[in-house]
Each structure stands twice: as C-alpha cells, then as structure tokens.
C-alpha positions as CSV (number, residue, x, y, z in Angstrom):
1,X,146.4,38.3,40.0
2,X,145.2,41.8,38.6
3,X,142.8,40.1,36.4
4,X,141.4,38.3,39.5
5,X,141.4,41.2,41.7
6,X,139.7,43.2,38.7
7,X,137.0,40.7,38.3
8,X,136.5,40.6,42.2
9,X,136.1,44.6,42.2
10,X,133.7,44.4,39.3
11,X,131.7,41.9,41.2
12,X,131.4,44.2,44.2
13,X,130.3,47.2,42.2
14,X,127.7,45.2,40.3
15,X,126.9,43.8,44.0
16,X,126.1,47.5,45.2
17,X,124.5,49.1,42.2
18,X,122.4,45.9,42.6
19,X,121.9,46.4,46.2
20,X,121.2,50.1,46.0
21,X,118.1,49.2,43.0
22,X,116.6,46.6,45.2
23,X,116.5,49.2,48.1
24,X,115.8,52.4,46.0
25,X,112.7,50.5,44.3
26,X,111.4,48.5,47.5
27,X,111.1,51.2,49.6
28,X,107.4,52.6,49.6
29,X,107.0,55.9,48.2
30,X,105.0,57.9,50.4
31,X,102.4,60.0,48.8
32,X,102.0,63.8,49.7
33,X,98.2,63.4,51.2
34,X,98.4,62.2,54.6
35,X,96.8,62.1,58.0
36,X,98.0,63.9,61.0
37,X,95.8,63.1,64.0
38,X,92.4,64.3,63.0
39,X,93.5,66.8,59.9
40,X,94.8,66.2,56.5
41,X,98.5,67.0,55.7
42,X,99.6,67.8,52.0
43,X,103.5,67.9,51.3
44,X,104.3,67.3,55.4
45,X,102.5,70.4,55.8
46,X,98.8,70.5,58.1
47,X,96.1,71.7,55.2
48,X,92.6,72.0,55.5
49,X,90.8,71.2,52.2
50,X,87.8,74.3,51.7
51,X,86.3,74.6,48.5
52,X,83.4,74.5,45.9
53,X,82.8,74.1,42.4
54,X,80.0,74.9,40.0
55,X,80.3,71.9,37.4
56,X,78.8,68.7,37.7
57,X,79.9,65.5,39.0
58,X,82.9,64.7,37.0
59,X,84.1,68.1,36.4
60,X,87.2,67.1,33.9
61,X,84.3,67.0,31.6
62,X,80.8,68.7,32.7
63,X,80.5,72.3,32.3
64,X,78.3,74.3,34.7
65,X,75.6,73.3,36.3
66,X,71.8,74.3,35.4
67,X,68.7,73.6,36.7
68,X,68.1,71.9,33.3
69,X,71.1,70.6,31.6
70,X,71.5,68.1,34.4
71,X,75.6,67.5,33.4
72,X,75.5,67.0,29.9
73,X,76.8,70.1,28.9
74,X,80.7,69.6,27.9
75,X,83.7,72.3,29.4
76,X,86.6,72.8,27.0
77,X,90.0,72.1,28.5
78,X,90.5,75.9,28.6
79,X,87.2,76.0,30.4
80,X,88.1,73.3,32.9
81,X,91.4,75.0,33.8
82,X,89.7,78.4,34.3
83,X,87.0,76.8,36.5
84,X,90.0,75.8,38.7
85,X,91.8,78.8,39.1
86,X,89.0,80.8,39.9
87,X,88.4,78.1,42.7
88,X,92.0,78.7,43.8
89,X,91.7,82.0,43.5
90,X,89.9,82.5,46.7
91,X,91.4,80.0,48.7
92,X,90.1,76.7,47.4
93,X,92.2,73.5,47.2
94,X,89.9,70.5,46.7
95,X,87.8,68.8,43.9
96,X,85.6,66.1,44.1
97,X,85.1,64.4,41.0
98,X,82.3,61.3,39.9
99,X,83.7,59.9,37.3
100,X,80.4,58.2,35.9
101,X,81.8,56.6,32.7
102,X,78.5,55.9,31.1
103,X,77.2,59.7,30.8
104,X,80.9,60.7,29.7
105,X,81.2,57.7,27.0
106,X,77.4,57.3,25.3
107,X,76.3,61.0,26.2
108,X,79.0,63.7,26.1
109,X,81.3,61.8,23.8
110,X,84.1,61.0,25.8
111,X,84.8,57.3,25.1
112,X,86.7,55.2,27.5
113,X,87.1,52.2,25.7
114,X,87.4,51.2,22.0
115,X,85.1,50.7,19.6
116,X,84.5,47.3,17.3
117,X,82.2,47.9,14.3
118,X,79.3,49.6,15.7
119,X,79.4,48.8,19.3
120,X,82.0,48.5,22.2
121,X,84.9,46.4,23.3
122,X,85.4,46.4,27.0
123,X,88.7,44.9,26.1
124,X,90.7,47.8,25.2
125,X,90.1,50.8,27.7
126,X,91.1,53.8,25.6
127,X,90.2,57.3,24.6
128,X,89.3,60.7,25.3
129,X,88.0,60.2,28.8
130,X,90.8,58.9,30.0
131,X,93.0,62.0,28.4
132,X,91.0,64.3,29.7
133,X,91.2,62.7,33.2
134,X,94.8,62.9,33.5
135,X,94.8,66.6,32.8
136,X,92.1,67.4,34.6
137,X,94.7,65.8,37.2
138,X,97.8,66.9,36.2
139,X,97.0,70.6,36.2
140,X,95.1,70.3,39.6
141,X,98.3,69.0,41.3
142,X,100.4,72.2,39.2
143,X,98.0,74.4,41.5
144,X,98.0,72.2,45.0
145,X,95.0,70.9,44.5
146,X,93.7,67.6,45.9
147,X,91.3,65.5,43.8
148,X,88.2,62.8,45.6
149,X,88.1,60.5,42.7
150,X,84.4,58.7,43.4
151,X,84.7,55.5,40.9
152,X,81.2,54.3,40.9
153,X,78.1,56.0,41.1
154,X,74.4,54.2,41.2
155,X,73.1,57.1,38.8
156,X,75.2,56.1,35.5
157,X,73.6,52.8,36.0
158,X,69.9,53.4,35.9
159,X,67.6,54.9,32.9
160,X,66.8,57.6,34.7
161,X,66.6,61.4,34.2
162,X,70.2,61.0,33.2
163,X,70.0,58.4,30.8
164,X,73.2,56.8,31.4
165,X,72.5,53.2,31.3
166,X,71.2,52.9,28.2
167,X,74.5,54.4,26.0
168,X,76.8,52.7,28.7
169,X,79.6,50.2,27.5
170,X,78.6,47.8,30.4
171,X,75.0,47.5,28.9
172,X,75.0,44.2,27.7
173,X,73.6,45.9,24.1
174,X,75.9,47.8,23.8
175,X,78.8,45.8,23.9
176,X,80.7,42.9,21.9
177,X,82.0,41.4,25.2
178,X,78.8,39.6,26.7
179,X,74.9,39.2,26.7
180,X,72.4,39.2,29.1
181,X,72.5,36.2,29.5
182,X,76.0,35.6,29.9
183,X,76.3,39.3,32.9
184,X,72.9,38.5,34.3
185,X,72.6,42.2,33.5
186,X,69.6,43.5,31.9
187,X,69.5,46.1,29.3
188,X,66.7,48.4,31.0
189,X,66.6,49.8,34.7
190,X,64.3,51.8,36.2
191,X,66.6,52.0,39.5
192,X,69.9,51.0,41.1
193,X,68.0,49.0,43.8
194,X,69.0,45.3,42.9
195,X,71.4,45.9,40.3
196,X,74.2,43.3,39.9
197,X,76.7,45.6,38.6
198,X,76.9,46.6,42.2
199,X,77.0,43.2,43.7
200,X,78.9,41.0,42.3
201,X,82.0,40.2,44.2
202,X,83.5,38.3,46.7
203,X,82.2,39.0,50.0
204,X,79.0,40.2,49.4
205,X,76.2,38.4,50.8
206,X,74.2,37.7,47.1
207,X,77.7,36.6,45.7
208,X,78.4,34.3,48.3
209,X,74.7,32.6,48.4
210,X,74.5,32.6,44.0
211,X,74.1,29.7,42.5
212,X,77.5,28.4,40.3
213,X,75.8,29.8,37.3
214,X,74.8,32.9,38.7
215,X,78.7,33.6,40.1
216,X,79.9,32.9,36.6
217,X,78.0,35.5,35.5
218,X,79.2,38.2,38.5
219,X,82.5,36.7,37.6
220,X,82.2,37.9,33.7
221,X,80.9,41.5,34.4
222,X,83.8,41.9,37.4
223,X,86.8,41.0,34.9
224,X,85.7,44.1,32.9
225,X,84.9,46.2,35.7
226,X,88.8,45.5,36.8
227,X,90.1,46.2,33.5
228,X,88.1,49.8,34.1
229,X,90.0,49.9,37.3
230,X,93.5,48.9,35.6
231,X,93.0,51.4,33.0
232,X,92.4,54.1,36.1
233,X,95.4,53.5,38.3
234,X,97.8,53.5,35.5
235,X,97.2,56.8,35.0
236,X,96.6,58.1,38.7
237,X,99.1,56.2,40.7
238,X,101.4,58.7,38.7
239,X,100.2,61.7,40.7
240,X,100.0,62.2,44.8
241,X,97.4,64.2,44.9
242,X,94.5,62.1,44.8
243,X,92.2,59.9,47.0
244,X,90.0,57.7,46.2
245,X,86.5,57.1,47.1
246,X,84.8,53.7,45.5
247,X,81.1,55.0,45.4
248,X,78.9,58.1,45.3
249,X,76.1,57.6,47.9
250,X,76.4,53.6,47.9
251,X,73.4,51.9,49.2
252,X,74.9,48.9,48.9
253,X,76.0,46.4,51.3
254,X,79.9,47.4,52.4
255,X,81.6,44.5,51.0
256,X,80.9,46.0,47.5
257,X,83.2,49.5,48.2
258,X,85.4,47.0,50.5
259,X,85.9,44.6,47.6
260,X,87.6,47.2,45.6
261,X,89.3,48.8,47.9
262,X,91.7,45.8,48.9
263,X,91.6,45.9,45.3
264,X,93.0,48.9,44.6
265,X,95.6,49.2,47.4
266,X,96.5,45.8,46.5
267,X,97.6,47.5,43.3
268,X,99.5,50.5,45.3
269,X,101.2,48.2,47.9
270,X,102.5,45.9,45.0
271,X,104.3,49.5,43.5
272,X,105.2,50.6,46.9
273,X,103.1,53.7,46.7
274,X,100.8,54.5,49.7
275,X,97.1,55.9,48.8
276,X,94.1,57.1,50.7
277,X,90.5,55.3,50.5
278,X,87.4,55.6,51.8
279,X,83.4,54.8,51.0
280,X,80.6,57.1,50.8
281,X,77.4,55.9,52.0
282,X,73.8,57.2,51.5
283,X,73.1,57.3,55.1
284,X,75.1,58.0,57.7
285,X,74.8,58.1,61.7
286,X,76.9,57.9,64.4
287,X,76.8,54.2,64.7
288,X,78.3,53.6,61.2
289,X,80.8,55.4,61.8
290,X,81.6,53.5,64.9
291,X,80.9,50.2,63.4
292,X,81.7,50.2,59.5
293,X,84.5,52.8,59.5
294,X,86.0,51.1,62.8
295,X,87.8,49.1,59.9
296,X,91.4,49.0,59.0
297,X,89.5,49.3,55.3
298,X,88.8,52.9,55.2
299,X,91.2,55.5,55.7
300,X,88.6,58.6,56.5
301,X,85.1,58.9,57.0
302,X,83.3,61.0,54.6
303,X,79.6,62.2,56.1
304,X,78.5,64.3,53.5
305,X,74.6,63.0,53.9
306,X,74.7,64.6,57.1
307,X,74.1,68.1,55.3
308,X,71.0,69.6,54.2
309,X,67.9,68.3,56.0
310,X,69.6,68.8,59.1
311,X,69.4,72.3,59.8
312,X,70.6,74.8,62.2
313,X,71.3,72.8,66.1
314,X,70.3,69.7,64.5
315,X,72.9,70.2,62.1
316,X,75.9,70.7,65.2
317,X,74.6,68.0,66.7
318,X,74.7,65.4,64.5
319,X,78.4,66.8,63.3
320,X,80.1,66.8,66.7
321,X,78.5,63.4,67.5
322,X,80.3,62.5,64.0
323,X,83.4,63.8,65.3
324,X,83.3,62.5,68.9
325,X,82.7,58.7,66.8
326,X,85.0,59.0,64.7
327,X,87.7,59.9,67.1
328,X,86.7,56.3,69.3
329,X,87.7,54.7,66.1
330,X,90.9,56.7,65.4
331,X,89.5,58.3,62.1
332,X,89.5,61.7,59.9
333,X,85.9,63.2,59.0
334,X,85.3,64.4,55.7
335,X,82.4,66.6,54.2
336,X,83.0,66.1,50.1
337,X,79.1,67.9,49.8
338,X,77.5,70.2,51.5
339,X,73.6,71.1,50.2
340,X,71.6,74.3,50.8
341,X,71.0,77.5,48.6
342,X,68.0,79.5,47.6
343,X,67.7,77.9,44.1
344,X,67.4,74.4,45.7
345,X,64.6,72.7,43.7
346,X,63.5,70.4,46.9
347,X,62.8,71.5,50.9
348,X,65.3,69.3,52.4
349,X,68.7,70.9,50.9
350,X,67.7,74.3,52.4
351,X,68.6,77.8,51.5
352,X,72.0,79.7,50.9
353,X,72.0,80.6,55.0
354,X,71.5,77.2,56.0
355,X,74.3,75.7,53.9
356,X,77.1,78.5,55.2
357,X,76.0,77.4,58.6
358,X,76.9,73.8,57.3
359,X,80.3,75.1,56.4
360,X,81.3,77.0,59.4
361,X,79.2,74.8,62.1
362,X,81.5,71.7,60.7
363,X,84.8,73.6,61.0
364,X,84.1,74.7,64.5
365,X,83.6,71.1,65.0
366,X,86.4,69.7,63.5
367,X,85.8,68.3,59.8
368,X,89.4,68.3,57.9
369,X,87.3,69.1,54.8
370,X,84.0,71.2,53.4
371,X,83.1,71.5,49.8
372,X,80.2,73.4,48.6
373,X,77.9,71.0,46.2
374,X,77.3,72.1,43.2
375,X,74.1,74.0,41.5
376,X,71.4,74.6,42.2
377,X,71.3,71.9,45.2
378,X,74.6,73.3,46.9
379,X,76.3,76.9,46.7
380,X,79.1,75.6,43.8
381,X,81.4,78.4,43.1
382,X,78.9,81.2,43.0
383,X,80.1,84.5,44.7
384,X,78.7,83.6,48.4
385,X,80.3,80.5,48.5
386,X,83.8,82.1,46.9
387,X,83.1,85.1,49.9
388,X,82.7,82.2,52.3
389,X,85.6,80.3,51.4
390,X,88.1,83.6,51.2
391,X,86.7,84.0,54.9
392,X,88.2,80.7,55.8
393,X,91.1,81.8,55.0
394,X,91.5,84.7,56.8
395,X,90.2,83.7,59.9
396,X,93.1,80.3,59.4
397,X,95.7,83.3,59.2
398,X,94.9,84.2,62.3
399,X,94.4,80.5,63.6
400,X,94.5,77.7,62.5
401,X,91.8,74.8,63.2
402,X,93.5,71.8,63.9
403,X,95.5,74.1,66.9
404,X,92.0,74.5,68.4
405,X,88.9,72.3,69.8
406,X,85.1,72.5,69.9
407,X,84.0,74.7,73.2
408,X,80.7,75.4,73.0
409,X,80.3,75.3,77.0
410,X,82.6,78.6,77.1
411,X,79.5,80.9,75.7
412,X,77.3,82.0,78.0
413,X,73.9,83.9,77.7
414,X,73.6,81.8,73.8
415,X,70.7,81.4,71.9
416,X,70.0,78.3,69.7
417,X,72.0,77.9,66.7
418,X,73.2,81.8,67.7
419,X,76.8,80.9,67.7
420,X,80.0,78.0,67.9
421,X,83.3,78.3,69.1
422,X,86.1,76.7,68.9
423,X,89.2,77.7,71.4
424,X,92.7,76.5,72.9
425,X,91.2,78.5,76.2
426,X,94.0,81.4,77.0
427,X,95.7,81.6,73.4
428,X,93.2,81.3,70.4
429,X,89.2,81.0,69.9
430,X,87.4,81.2,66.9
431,X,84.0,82.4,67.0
432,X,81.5,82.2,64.7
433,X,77.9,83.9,64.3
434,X,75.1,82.3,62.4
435,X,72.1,85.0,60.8
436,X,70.0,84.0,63.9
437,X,69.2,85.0,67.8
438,X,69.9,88.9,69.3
439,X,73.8,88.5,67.6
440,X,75.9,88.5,71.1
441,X,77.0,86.1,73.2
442,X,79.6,85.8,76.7
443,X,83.1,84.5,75.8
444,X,84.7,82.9,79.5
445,X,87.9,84.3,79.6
446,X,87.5,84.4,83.8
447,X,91.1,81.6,84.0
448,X,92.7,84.3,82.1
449,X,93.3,87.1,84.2
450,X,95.8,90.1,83.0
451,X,95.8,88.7,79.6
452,X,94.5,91.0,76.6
453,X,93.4,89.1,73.1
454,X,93.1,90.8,69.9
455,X,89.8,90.2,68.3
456,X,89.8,90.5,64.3
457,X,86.3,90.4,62.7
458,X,85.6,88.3,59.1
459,X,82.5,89.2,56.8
460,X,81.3,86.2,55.7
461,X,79.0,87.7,53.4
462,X,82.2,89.7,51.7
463,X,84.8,87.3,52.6
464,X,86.3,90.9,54.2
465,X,87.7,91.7,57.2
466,X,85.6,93.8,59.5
467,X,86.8,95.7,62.6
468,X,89.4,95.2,65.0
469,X,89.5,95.5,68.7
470,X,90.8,94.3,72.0
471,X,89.4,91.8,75.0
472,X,91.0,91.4,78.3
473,X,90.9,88.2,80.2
474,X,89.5,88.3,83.6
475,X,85.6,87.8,83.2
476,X,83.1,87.1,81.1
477,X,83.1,89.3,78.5
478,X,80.4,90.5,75.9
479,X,80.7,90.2,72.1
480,X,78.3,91.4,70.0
481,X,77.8,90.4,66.5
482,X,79.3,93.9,64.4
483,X,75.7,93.7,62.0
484,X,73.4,91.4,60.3
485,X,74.6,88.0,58.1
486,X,76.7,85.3,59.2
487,X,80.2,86.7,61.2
488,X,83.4,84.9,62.1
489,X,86.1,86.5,64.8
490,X,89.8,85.4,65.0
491,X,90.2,85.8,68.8
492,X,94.3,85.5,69.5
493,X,96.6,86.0,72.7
C-alpha cells in the first residue's frame, strides 16, 4: 500500500513540475520595447527615443563619418563603446544601425560567413561580424539603449561609390554556393533598380509571374538569404532591446520587407518572444501611411524621407499630416534620420538650422523618435546636435510629450515657421522658437483665469537653461523669444 501510494505521489509531482515547464515555457515573454498609444515604452516605462550618432550606417563597425571615407573606416571595440557613451551622455538612447554585410565582409574585414579555399561558403554563417554585432548590442542594452536593426540595404548590392557588391558573399563570384546561372544574379550592377536579390519571394509580383526556372533560381538565392537571417535572430532574440526594420530606403514593391517580416516574427512567435517590425520606404506621403502601414504587418511607421527637402512650414506640414494618418490607422511614427547641416554636400538636406527645426518641429507634433543622421548629410553627434538633444531633456523634465498635443491654433499674432506648440491647455505647453520671424508670439491662456504658470526657458544652441519667469492665465499673453537661435520654453501650471 505505501509502495502504491508512493508511486501515486511521485506521479503527481512529476505531473506538476511537468505542468509548471509547459506553462513557464509557453507563455510569451514580452520584450521591454513596447507601444503605448502613440509613444514607445521601454521597461513599462513611457520613453521617447532622442539621439544622433557620428558613425556610419552600421556603427558596431564604421568609425566616424567623413566627407571622404564614405564608411570604410573601422572603430575599435573601445572606440564603439566610447561613441555610445558620449551619446548617452547627453541624453541619447537610440541607435540605428545598417547592417550592410557586404561592405563589413569584402571591405572592412569583418566576415560573416566562412571561408572554403579562396572564396565563400554561404553555408556556414560565422565570424567577426557577427561578434562584433552582439556586443555592439549587448553593451547598448548595459546603457538603456534601443537598437533599429535595418537588415537590408539597396547600397551593399550595387557597384557603386561604395563598392559593396563586388566583394559580397552573395555575388555569385565570389561564392562556392551557386552561379549566375544557377541565382539569376549577375556579378556587376550599376544600380539596385531590378535587382533580384530584392525580389525574389513569395508574394511579390515578379515572383509570382517567373517562369518555373526563373522561381528556382529566386528559390536558391532566398535559402541563403534565410540562413543570413537565422544566423541574425540567434543572436538578437537574446536581447529586448532591439527592433527590427527589414530595409534602408526600399524602393521595392512591399511584399519584399513583408516577406520577411512574417518571416521573422514567425521565428519570435514560435520562441514566445514578442518583437517590433517595421519597413522603411524611399518615399513616403500621407497616403502610404494610410494604405501600406494600415497593415497588421508593421508595427510603427518610420517617415524619415520626410526630412530634409522639406523645409521650414512645409516641413510641419507634411509631419502633422503624418501624424494625423497614422493615428486613422492606429500606428506609432518614427523619424530613424533626420538630414540638414552646413557641411551637407547637396541642396536638398539643408543647413544645421533647418535640421534642428526637423527635430523640434517633429516633437511638437508628436514623433515617438528623432535621430540626427549622420555626417556630413545630418548633424551626427557633433556638439549642436549633443546641445540639441540635452535640450530635450530638460524641457521633458519639465513635461513630458506624450502628456501633451499639437496646438498650433493657440498662438496668435505668428509668423511662418516662427513657432509650434504643443499644450494640455491649463496645465502644460511647450513652446518652441525657430531662428525665423520678429521671435514673439500670443500664448491663449483667456479659459484660464486666476491661474499663474511658470515659464522655464531652454538654449537650444547650449542645451542650457535660460531664464525663468511667471505667466498668469486670463488673456492673451506675450512671449518674446529671450535672443537670437532656436529657443524652447517649458510652460507648467
């Protein structure tokens, strides 16, 4: 009887423990990064992501930028590290990162898969790329940091100033896996328009309509560009603080990024760990982001084209009609880059003025994130965008951005592009001053009668505060712009 009654206890313990794994492994494991309404949230916590960074596209690896090294110049790990904490030193808590695999591999040495005599083997993804990656994302995560991993990017596939195409593993030449003939891939390209590294997978329109022979040779390429993928999630599904974007300014039909997003959180669903996707597009309006992002697909909206040849009115314009989209289709806006400084080589970035109004004018607005690009086409970490991002800060001390909403209408006696405002009318309003018009503006505060507000100035320029002072509700009253340069006021109850 005791041996029976043993054996029946035994079974119930083994029953439980059993019970408890199955439950304890089952459940999904929520990632930190998530989305609250229209803001980010980072360990349950509202965040906004502000930031910039002076290396190149995949900065685990490129040093900084230069109007001439165009990302080939290689950062030590001490270098990489010390790049971020300045970042974070001022208030930044963001990086994007390209990862373009074909530059890192044939050009700056940092191979991602093995090698087989005197060419590649596609089979085996290893080496110091992908090392380098996981630190680069291990000690971002030590500091709070969120990573944008953008997988592909049209530029490592061309010939090009960059040069990436011809030393990549997925050149058919370079490779021990498959031929021309075999990929339908050619060894030379000029440009990215056409190329069938970017088209080959279900869903796409040229997939669908190729001939059997010409799907065979998608289906070849695909198999390797999954085991890329493979090698990728193995090593960042053990973080949370990434999210992953599948393309840097795609031009490419959507089922391309779509195809490897279902991919992807494929992958995270079948470990029960939740992740964040989105796709980056060359061009975007108000209409995409109505009628591709209105898609269970994406996650967030990133409208980083939106910046630099939109200047000034244009600029607020085309962000809060962003905004006012992306809220019909339930969705977060993003700003990964934002162009514009003096040492822009071309006219349509434009100049270190125009890209602090980017900033500021999107924040107003509503964006969850705003990331200077990097040299010379964008600010990067220089000291006016590290003055710019401290000033974010301070002015969030006072209030915070999700707790208040765009309210233009409540200036009165405004110039164009003279100033934004975003408010909670009676408790909180953030103000902010562009360079332009006479520098003062009416605040409504008639509904508000027999309350006073403190008003705390930000240098933008120094990332300082300025003055204090005090406002009473009851009229319309006057605020004047304390001196030249771009201004921001914390405005509080």
């Amino acid at each position: 009887m005791n041996s029976v009654s043993n054996l029946y206890g035994k079974n119930i313990w083994q029953s439980l423990l059993m019970c408890i794994s199955i439950s304890m492994f089952s459940q999904p494991v929520l990632g930190q990064i998530s989305i609250k309404d229209r803001y980010w949230q980072y360990k349950g916590e509202p965040v906004l992501f502000v930031s910039g960074s002076g290396h190149g596209h995949n900065p685990f690896i490129d040093h900084q930028m230069t109007t001439t090294n165009d990302g080939r110049d290689v950062s030590t790990e001490a270098e990489v590290i010390a790049h971020m904490d300045e970042m974070v030193g001022v208030g930044g808590n963001y990086l994007r990162c390209v990862l373009n695999p074909g530059m890192a591999h044939g050009i700056q040495g940092f191979r991602f898969c093995a090698k087989s005599g005197d060419k590649d083997d596609l089979n085996t993804m290893t080496g110091a790329f992908w090392s380098r990656l996981e630190l680069f994302i291990s000690e971002a995560k030590k500091r709070n940091v969120v990573v944008q991993l953008e997988i592909w990017d049209r530029f490592d596939l061309i010939d090009g100033s960059w040069q990436s195409w011809p030393v990549s593993p997925f050149n058919p030449k370079n490779n021990i896996n498959y031929t021309s003939e075999q990929s339908g891939l050619n060894t030379s390209y000029g440009s990215f328009n056409q190329h069938p590294f970017l088209k080959g997978v279900p869903g796409h329109p040229d997939y669908e309509s190729a001939s059997a022979s010409k799907k065979a040779q998608y289906d070849v390429v695909r198999g390797f560009q999954e085991k890329f993928i493979d090698k990728l999630i193995s090593i960042t599904f053990k973080y949370d603080n990434v999210l992953y974007c599948m393309n840097n300014e795609t031009h490419e039909h959507p089922a391309w990024g779509k195809y490897w997003i279902k991919y992807i959180r494929n992958k995270a669903d079948s470990r029960g760990k939740k992740i964040l996707l989105t796709d980056m597009f060359l061009h975007i309006t108000e209409d995409k982001v109505r009628n591709i992002y209105n898609s269970d697909a994406y996650d967030y909206v990133d409208i980083s084209q939106v910046n630099g040849n939109a200047p000034g009115e244009d600029h607020w314009s085309r962000v809060k009609g962003m905004i006012d989209a992306a809220r019909e289709v339930n969705k977060l806006l993003h700003m990964t880059k934002m162009y514009g400084a003096d040492t822009a080589p071309g006219k349509w970035e434009g100049n270190t003025d125009n890209v602090i109004g980017e900033m500021w004018r999107g924040l107003i607005a509503g964006v969850a994130c705003a990331r200077f690009h990097r040299p010379p086409w964008g600010l990067g970490l220089t000291v006016q965008a590290k003055s710019c991002i401290a000033a974010v800060r301070k002015i969030e001390s006072k209030v915070k951005f999700w707790n208040v909403e765009p309210r233009r209408d409540l200036l009165k006696n405004r110039e164009t592009d003279e100033a934004y405002l975003a408010a909670k009318p009676g408790q909180a309003y953030i103000l902010y001053f562009t360079t332009g018009g006479s520098g003062s503006v009416g605040l409504d505060l008639t509904d508000h009668a027999n309350k006073d507000f403190d008003l705390c100035w930000v240098d933008i320029g120094s990332g300082k505060w300025g003055a204090k002072d005090t406002v009473s509700g009851g009229s319309t009253v006057t605020i004047n712009r304390p001196g030249s340069g771009h201004w921001a006021a914390a405005i509080v109850r």
